[in-house]
C-alpha positions in Angstrom: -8.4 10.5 51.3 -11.7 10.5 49.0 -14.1 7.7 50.0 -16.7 8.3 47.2 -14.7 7.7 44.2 -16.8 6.0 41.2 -16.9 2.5 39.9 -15.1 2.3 36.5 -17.5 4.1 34.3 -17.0 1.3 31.8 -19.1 -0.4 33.7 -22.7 -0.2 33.7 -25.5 -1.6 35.9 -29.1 -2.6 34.3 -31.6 -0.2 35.2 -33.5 -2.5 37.3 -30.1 -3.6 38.9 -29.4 0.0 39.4 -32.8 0.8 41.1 -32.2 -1.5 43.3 -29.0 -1.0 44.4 -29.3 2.5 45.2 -32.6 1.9 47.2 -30.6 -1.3 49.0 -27.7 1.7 49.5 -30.2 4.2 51.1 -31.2 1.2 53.8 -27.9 -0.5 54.4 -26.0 3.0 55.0 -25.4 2.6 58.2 -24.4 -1.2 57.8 -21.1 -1.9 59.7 -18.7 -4.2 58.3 -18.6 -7.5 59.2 -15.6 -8.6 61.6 -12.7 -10.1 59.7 -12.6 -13.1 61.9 -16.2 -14.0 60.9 -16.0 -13.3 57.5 -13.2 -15.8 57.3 -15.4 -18.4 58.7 -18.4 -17.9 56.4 -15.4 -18.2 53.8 -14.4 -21.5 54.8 -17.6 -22.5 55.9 -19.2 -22.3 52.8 -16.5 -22.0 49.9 -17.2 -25.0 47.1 -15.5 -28.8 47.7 -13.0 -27.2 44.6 -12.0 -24.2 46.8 -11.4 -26.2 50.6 -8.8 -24.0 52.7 -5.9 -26.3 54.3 -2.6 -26.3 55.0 -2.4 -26.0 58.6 -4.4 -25.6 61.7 -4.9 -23.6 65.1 -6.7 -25.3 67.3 -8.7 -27.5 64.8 -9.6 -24.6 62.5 -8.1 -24.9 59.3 -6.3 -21.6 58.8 -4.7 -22.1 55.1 -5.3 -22.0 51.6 -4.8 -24.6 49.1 -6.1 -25.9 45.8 -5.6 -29.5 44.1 -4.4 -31.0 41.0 -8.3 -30.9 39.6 -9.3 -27.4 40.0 -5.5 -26.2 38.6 -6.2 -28.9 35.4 -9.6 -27.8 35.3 -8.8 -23.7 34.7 -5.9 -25.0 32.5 -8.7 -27.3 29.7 -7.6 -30.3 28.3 -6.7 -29.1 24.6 -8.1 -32.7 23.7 -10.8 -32.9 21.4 -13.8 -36.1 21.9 -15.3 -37.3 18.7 -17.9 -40.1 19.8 -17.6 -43.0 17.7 -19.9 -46.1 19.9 -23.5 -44.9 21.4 -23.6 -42.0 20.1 -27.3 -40.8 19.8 -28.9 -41.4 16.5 -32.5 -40.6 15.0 -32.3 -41.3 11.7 -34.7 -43.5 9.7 -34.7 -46.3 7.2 -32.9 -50.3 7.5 -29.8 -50.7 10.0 -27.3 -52.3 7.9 -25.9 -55.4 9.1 -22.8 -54.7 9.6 -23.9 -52.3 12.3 -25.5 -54.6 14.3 -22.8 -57.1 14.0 -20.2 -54.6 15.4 -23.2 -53.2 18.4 -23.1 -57.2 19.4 -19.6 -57.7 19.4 -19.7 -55.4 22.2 -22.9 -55.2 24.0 -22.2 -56.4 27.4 -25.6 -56.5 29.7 -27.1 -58.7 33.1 -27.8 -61.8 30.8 -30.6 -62.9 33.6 -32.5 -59.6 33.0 -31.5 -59.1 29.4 -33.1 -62.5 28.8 -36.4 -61.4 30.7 -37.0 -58.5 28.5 -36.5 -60.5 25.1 -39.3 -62.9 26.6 -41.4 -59.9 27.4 -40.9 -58.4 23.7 -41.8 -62.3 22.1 -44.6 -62.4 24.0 -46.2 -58.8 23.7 -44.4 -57.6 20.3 -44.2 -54.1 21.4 -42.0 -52.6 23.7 -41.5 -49.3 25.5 -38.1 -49.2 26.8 -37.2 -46.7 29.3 -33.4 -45.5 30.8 -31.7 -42.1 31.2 -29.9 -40.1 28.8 -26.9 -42.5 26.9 -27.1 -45.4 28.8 -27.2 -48.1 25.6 -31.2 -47.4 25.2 -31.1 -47.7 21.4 -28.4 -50.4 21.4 -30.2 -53.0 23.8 -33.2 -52.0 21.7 -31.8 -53.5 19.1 -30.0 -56.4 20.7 -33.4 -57.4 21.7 -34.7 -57.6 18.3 -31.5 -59.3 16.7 -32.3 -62.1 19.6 -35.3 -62.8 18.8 -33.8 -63.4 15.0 -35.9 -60.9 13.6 -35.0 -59.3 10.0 -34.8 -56.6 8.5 -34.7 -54.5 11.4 -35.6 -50.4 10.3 -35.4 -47.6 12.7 -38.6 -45.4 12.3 -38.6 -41.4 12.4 -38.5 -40.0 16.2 -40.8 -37.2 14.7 -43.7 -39.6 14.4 -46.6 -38.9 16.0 -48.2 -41.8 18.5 -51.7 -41.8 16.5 -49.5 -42.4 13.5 -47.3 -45.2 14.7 -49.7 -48.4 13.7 -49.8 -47.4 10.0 -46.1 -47.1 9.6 -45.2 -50.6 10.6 -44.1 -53.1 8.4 -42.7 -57.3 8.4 -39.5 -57.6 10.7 -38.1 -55.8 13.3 -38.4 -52.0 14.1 -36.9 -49.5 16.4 -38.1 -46.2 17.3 -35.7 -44.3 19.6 -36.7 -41.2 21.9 -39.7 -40.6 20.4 -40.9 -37.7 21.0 -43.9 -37.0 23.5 -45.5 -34.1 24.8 -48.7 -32.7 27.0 -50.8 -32.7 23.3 -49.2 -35.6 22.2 -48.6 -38.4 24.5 -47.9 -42.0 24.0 -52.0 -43.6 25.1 -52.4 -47.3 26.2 -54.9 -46.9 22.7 -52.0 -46.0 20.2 -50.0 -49.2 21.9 -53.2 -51.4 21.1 -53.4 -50.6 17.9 -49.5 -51.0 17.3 -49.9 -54.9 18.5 -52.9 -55.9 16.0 -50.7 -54.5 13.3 -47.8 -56.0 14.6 -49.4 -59.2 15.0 -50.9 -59.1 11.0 -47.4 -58.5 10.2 -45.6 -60.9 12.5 -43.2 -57.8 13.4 -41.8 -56.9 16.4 -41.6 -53.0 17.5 -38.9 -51.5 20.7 -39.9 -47.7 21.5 -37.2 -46.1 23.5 -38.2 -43.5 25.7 -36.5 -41.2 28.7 -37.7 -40.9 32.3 -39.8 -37.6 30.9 -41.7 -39.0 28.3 -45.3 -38.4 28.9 -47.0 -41.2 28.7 -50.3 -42.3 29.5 -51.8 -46.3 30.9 -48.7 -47.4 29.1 -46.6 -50.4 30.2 -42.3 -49.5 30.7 -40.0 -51.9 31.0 -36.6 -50.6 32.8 -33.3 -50.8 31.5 -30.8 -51.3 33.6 -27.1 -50.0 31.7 -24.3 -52.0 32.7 -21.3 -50.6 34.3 -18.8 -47.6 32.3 -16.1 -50.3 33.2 -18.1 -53.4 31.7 -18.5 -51.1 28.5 -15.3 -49.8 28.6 -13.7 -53.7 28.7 -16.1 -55.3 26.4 -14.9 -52.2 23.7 -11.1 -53.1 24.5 -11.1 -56.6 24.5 -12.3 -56.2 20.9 -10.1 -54.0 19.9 -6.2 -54.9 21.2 -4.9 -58.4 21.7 -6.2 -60.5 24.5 -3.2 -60.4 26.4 -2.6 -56.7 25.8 -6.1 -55.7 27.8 -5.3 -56.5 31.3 -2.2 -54.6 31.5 -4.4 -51.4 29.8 -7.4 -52.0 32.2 -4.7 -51.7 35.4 -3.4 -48.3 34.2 -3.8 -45.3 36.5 -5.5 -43.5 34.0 -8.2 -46.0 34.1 -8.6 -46.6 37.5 -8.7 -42.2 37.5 -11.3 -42.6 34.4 -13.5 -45.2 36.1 -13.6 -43.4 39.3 -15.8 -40.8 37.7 -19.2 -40.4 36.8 -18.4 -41.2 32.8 -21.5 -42.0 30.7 -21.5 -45.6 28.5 -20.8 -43.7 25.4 -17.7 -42.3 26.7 -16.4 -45.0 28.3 -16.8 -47.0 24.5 -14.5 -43.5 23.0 -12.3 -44.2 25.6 -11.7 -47.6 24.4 -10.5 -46.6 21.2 -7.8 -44.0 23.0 -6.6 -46.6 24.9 -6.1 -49.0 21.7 -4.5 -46.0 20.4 -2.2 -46.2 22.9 -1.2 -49.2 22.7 -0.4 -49.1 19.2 1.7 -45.7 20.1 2.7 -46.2 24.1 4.6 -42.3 23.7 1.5 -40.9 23.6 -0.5 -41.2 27.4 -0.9 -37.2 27.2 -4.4 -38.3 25.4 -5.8 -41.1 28.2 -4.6 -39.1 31.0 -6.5 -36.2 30.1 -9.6 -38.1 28.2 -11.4 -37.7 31.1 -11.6 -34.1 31.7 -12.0 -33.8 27.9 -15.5 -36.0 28.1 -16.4 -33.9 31.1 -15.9 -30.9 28.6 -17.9 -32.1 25.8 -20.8 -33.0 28.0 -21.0 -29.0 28.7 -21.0 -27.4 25.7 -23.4 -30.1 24.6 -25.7 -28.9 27.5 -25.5 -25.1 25.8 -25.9 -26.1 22.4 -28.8 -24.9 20.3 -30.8 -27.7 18.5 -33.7 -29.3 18.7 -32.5 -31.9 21.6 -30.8 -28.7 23.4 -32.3 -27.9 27.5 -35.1 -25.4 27.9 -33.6 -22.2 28.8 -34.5 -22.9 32.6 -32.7 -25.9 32.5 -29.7 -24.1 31.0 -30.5 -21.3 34.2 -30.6 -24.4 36.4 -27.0 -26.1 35.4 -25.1 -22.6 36.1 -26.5 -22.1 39.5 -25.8 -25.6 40.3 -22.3 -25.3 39.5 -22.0 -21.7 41.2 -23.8 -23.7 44.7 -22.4 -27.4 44.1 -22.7 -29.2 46.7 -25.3 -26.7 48.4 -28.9 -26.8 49.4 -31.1 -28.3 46.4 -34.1 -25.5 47.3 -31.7 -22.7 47.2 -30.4 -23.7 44.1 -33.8 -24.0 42.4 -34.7 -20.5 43.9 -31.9 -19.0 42.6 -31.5 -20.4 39.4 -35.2 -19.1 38.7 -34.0 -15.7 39.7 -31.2 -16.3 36.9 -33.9 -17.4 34.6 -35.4 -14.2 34.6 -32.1 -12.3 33.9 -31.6 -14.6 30.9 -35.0 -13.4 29.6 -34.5 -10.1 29.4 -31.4 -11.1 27.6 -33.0 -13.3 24.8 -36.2 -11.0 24.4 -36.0 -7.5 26.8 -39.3 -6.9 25.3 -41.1 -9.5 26.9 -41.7 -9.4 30.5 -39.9 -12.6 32.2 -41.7 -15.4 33.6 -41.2 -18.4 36.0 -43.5 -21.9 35.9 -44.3 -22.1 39.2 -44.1 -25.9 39.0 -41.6 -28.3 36.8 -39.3 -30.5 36.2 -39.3 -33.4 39.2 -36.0 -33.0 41.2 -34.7 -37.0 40.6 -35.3 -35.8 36.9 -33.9 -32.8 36.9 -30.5 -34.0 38.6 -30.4 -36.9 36.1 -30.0 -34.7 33.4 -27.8 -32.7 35.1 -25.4 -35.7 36.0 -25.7 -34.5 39.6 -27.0 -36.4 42.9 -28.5 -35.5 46.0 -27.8 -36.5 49.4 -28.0 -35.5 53.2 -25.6 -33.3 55.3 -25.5 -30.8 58.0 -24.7 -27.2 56.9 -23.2 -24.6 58.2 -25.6 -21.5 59.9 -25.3 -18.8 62.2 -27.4 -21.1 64.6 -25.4 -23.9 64.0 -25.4 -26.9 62.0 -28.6 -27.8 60.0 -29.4 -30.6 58.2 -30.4 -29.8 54.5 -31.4 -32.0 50.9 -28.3 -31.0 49.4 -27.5 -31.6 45.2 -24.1 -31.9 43.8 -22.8 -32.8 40.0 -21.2 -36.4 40.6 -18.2 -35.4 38.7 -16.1 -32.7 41.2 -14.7 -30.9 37.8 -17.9 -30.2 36.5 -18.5 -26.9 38.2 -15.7 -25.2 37.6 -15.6 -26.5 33.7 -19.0 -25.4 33.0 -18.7 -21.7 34.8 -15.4 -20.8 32.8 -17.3 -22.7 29.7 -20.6 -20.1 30.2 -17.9 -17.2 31.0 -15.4 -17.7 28.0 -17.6 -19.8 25.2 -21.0 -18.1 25.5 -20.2 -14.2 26.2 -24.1 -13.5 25.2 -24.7 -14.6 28.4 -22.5 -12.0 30.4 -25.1 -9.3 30.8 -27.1 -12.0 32.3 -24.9 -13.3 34.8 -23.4 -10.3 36.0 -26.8 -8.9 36.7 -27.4 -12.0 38.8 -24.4 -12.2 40.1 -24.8 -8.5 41.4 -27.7 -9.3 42.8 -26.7 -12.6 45.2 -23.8 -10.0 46.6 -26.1 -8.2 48.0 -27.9 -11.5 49.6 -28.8 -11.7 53.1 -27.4 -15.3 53.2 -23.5 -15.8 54.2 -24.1 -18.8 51.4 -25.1 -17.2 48.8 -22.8 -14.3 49.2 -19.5 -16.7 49.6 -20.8 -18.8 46.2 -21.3 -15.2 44.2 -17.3 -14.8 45.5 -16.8 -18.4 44.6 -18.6 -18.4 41.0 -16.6 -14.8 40.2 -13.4 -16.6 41.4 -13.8 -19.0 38.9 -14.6 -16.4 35.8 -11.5 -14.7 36.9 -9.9 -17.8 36.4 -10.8 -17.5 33.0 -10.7 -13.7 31.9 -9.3 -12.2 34.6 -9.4 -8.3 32.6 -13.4 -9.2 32.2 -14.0 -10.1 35.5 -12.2 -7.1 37.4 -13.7 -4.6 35.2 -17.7 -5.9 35.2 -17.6 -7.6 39.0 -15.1 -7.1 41.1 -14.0 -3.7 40.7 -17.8 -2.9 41.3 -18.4 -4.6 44.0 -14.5 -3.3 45.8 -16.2 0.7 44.7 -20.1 -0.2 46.3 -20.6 1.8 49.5 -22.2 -1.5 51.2 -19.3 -3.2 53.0 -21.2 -6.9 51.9 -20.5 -6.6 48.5 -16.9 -4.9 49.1 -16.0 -8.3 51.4 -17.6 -10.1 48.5 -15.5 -8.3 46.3 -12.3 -9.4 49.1 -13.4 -13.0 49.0 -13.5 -13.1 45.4 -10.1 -12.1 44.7 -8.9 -14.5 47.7 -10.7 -17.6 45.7 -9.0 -16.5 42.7 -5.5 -16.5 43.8 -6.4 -19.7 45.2 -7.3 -21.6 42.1 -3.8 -20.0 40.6 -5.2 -17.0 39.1 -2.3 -14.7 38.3 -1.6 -10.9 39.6 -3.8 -11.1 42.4 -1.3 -10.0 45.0 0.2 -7.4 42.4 -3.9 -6.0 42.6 -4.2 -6.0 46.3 -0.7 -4.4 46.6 -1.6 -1.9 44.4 -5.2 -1.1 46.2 -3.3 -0.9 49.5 -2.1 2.6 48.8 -4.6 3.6 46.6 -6.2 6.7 47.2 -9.5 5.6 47.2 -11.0 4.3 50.8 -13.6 1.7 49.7 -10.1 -0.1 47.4 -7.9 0.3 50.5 -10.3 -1.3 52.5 -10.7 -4.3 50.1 -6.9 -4.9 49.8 -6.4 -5.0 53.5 -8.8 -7.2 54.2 -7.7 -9.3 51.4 -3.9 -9.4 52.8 -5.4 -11.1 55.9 -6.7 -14.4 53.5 -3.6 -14.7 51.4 -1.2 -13.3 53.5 -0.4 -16.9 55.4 1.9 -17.8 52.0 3.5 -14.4 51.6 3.8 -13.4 55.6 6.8 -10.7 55.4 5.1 -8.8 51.7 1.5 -9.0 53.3 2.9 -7.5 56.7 4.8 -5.0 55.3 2.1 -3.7 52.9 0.1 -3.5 56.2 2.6 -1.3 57.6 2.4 0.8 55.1 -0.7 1.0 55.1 -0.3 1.8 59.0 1.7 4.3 58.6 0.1 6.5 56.0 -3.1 6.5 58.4 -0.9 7.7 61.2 0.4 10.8 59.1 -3.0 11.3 58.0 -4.7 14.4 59.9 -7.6 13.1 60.1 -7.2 8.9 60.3 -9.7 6.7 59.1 -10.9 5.0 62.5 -12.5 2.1 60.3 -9.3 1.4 57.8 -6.9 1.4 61.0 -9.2 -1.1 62.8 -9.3 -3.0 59.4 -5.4 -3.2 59.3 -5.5 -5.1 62.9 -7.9 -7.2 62.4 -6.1 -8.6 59.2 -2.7 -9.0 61.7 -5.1 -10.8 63.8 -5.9 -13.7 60.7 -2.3 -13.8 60.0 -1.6 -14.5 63.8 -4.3 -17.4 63.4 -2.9 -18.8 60.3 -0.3 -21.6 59.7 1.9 -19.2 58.9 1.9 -17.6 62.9 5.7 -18.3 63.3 7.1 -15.9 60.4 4.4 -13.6 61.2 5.4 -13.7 65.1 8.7 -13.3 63.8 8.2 -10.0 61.8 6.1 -8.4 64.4 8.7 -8.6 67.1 11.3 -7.6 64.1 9.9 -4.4 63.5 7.7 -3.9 66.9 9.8 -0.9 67.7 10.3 0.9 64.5 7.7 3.3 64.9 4.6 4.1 67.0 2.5 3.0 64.2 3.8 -0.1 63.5 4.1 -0.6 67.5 0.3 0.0 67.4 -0.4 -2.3 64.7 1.6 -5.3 65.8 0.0 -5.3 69.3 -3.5 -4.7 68.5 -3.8 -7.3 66.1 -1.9 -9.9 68.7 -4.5 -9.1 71.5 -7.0 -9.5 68.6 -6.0 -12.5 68.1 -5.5 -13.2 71.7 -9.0 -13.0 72.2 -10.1 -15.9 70.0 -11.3 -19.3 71.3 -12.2 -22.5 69.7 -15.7 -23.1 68.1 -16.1 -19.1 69.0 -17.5 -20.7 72.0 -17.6 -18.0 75.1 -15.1 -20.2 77.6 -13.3 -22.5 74.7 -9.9 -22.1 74.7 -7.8 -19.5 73.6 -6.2 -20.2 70.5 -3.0 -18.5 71.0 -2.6 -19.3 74.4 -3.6 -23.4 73.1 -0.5 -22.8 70.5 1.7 -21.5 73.3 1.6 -24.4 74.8 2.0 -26.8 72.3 4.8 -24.9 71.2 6.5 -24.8 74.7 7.9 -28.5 73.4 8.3 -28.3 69.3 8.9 -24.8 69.1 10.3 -22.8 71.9 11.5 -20.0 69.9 7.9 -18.8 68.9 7.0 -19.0 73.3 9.9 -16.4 73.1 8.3 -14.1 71.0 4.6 -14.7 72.2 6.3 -13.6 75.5 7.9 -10.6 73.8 4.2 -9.3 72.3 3.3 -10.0 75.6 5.5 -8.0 77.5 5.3 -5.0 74.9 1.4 -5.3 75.0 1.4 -5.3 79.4 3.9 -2.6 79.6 2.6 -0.1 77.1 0.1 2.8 78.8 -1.9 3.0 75.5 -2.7 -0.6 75.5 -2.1 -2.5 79.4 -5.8 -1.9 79.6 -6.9 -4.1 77.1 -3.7 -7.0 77.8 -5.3 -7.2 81.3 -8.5 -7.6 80.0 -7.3 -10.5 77.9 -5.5 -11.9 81.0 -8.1 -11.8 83.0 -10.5 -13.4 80.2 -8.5 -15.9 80.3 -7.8 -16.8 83.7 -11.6 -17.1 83.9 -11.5 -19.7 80.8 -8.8 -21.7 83.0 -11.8 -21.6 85.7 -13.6 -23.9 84.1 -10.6 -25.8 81.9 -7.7 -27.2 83.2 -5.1 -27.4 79.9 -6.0 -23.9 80.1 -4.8 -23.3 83.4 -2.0 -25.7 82.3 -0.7 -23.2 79.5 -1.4 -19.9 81.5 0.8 -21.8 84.2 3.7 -21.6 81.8 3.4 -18.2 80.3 2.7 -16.2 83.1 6.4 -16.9 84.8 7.7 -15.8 81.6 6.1 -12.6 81.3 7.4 -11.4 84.6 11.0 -10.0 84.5 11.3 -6.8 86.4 9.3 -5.0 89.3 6.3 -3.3 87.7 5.9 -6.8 85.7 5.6 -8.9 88.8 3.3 -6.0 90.5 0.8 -5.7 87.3 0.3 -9.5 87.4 0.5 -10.0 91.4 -2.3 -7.1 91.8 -4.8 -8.7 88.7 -4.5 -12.3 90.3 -5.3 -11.2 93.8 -7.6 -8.5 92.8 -9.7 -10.0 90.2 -13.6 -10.6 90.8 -15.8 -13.5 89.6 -18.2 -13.2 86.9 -21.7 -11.5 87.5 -19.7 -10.3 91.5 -19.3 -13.8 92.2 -16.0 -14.5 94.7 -13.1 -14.6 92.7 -12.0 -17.6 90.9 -10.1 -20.6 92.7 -7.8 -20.8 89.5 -6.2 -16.5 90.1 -4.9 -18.2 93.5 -3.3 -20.8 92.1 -1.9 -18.9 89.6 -0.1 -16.8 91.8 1.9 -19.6 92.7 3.3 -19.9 90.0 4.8 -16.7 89.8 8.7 -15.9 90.3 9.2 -14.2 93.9 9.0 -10.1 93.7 
């Protein structure tokens, strides 16, 4: 079979990208592949909250895949479309009518005790800089303070204004600036404030700036504000819009309990109001609040990739992608590699220009704000164990995968980009990184499922570094799992391709999906078997491959139907035979935790099944028996035996299960003889006197 055939040569590679995947070639030739068993952990070690394998367990490892409700109504959209009518951010200038205010009050809801401290504040000092995040009622408690105080006409001034300017502008009444805008040359001085008071003072005015946390500002005084609650927003809008008695039974709905449970902003929960008075009006029609929700969630993304004079610095747009591709990872490796993304979307917008990072930024609290994320303390997983790390994670669990297939599907510009990067973190030292590159490409596949095979994974299954093939595998695992179609039609079809490096992706891929589809993913191995067995010259690394993927399925939920096909067709054919008992003692061979004397997983099920499911002890015993008595492979059984014997040294439900499965595995002569002559014959460890437990066992076996 050919083992160098091309990627697609529709694809191509950026010349840096290319560079440095050929020189990362030349030093990783030699690499060997990864075992099967640890890739799978890495897998579900590190795969996003959105992508959790479950479904079943072998001894406490959870050994299935599975996908909720919100990642399947995430890929799907929710095909409703948000128009913000209640806090929605203005900035235009001139008198606010009277009617507007009137309607802002007969919903502003707001901690009376501190809403009544900050009126005092404003009486007393006329002028006051009013600080809060992004859409939490800033501009509408800014003028709720100044309709308190019974001050009129109240004009909103231009946001454009510059500080110096500010005094001159002011006139009788009330005024509001909102967001003004501040920067490094411009800032808002303790000297512009002073000068805004004497005027204020001459005119008997009163003035409420608005600012967010990243307004630069120097010596100047900020008062807090504190929003209230989405649901005190969301009930203060609905009382004033449905009958009195109608609003409890809304409030109590599921969708609203589902709504409220999320990180909603104050302006959506205000648009939500209205849907829900729509609703009652028209109680057919709870398609809309149901999915109002996920519909918010989507506008707040494709505002973040807007172009306009509010839209995020480019880095902050780089920032928002990697954080959805490592949600709920390590903050620092986020930052780090959203730089490196950075850089890729440079070269995009201007290839002429050589790409730049600031070395400093953006303060982290900040920077998460924005984001709508939050970060928090946890252990994570590494090859030396469990380490605690700052980790950062969008509040919202939906918003990674909406914003990947929004940047995939609404913003193709940004392809090139991406796919450079995401090249680039395949190739990533870091099990991490590497599982969210799979991850983030499961996602886009999701989306555009032609797009993503031909620029990523069909690359990555081609490359003749085995880490970005099993990136390639994990890819098209995480696909299928978030309901991606034709992914099993793919891996079936790679199975008997002609190309090696294709072949090798597929089987590997049969071991992660196979626990749903036991008897297709089985037989494709066989296949697959087979063909190498005919083969003149076999490929060592594809037929060690194909037992190692017997071995996940045989660790699986799915280990009774798999158990069940094995014995089936044990004896169809030396190949199969092969198969079949190399990927049981495979599997034989794993413990719990990985630990070097935890116990064997198999041999753990065995016993467990001894009570609820006898029939799969029977054919255990039948792989068993097959394994002991064939010449090829008695070696390695007794090597597994006596492995495990030496586990029961040291645990005694071990000893437990080998005491009722080695009785079973004796039923002739040369059975009773192999076992007898291991038990009495077997050393120590390191030639110490052989292990209390191998007498004992002999006991228990059946009399010659």
């Amino acid at each position: 079979m050919s083992t160098q055939e091309a990627a697609p040569a529709d694809v191509e590679k950026p010349d840096d990208e290319a560079a440095e995947g050929q020189e990362d070639a030349a030093e990783e030739q030699p690499e060997q592949p990864q075992k099967a068993w640890a890739a799978r952990r890495d897998l579900y070690d590190h795969a996003p909250r959105t992508m959790r394998f479950g479904g079943g367990s072998i001894g406490g490892d959870n050994h299935g895949v599975s996908t909720g409700p919100v990642a399947r109504d995430v890929i799907m959209g929710s095909k409703t479309e948000i128009i913000y009518q209640f806090g929605a951010v203005v900035h235009s200038s001139g008198e606010v009518p009277a009617a507007t205010l009137d309607r802002l009050a007969m919903c502003f809801v707001a901690d009376e005790t501190e809403f009544a401290a900050l009126v005092e504040r404003l009486r007393s000092a006329r002028v006051l800089v009013l600080s809060g995040p992004h859409f939490a009622g800033r501009r509408t408690a800014a003028l709720m303070l100044l309709r308190r105080l019974g001050v009129a006409p109240l004009r909103a001034l231009d946001r454009t204004t510059r500080p110096a300017e500010l005094a001159g502008l002011l006139g009788p009444g009330g005024q509001v600036l909102c967001d003004l805008i501040t920067e490094r040359g411009r800032p808002l001085r303790e000297a512009d404030l002073l000068a805004v008071r004497d005027r204020l003072t001459e005119q008997d005015a009163y003035l409420v700036v608005t600012v967010d946390p990243r307004a630069v500002l120097e010596d100047v005084p900020v008062a807090e504000w504190h929003p209230p609650t989405p649901a005190a927003v969301l009930e203060a809008h609905l009382r004033v819009r449905v009958p009195p008695e109608a609003a409890p039974a809304l409030l109590a709905l599921p969708a609203v309990a589902d709504f409220l449970a999320r990180d909603h902003q104050l302006r959506e929960a205000a648009t939500y109001a209205e849907a829900l008075a729509k609703y009652a009006a028209r109680p057919g029609d709870a398609h809309v609040i149901e999915r109002f929700s996920l519909a918010s969630l989507e506008g707040q993304v494709q505002e973040w990739f807007e172009e306009d004079e509010a839209s995020l610095h480019l880095r902050e747009k780089a920032f928002l992608v990697a954080l959805a591709a490592f949600d709920g990872g390590p903050y620092a490796l986020t930052a780090e590699l959203s730089d490196l993304l950075y850089t890729f979307l440079q070269k995009t917008e201007n290839p002429t220009v050589p790409a730049t990072v600031p070395v400093f930024g953006t303060h982290v609290v900040k920077r998460l704000q924005r984001a709508r994320a939050r970060r928090y303390e946890e252990e994570e997983h590494t090859e030396w164990g469990p380490v605690t790390q700052l980790k950062a994670a969008f509040r919202d669990d939906r918003a990674a995968l909406v914003l990947l297939r929004e940047i995939w599907t609404g913003h193709p510009s940004a392809r090139p980009a991406l796919v450079g990067w995401l090249r680039r973190l395949a190739g990533d030292g870091r099990p991490l990184v590497r599982t969210r590159a799979a991850a983030t490409v499961a996602v886009l596949a999701s989306a555009d499922l032609p797009s993503a095979m031909a620029l990523i994974i069909e690359v990555w299954a081609t490359d003749a570094r085995f880490r970005h093939r099993l990136v390639a595998v994990n890819a098209l695992a995480l696909a299928h799992l978030l309901g991606t179609p034709n992914v099993p039609r793919i891996i079936d079809d790679w199975c008997v391709s002609e190309n090696d490096r294709l072949c090798w992706v597929a089987i590997r891929a049969h071991g992660l999906i196979g626990p749903e589809r036991p008897e297709a993913a089985l037989a494709a191995l066989r296949g697959a078997a087979r063909r190498q067995h005919d083969d003149e010259e076999p490929d060592g690394l594809l037929v060690a491959e194909l037992a190692q993927s017997v071995e996940l399925l045989l660790l699986s939920p799915a280990v009774d139907q798999v158990l069940a096909e094995l014995v089936r067709t044990l004896h169809d054919d030396r190949a199969v035979f092969d198969l079949a008992v190399e990927g049981f003692l495979g599997a034989c061979r794993r413990t719990r935790d990985d630990e070097p004397y935890g116990a064997p997983l198999l041999l753990d099920d065995y016993a467990r099944a001894t009570i609820q499911r006898p029939a799969a002890c029977h054919l255990m015993v039948e792989l068993w028996r097959a394994s002991l008595g064939d010449r090829v492979h008695t070696g390695s059984a007794l090597d597994v035996l006596r492995r495990w014997v030496l586990i029961a040294d040291r645990d005694a439900a071990t000893e437990w299960a080998l005491s009722a499965l080695l009785p079973a595995l004796v039923t002739s002569g040369p059975e009773h003889r192999r076992l007898d002559h291991l038990l009495r014959t077997m050393p120590g460890e390191d030639g110490a006197p052989p292990p209390p437990t191998a007498s004992r066992l002999l006991t228990v076996l059946p009399p010659r």
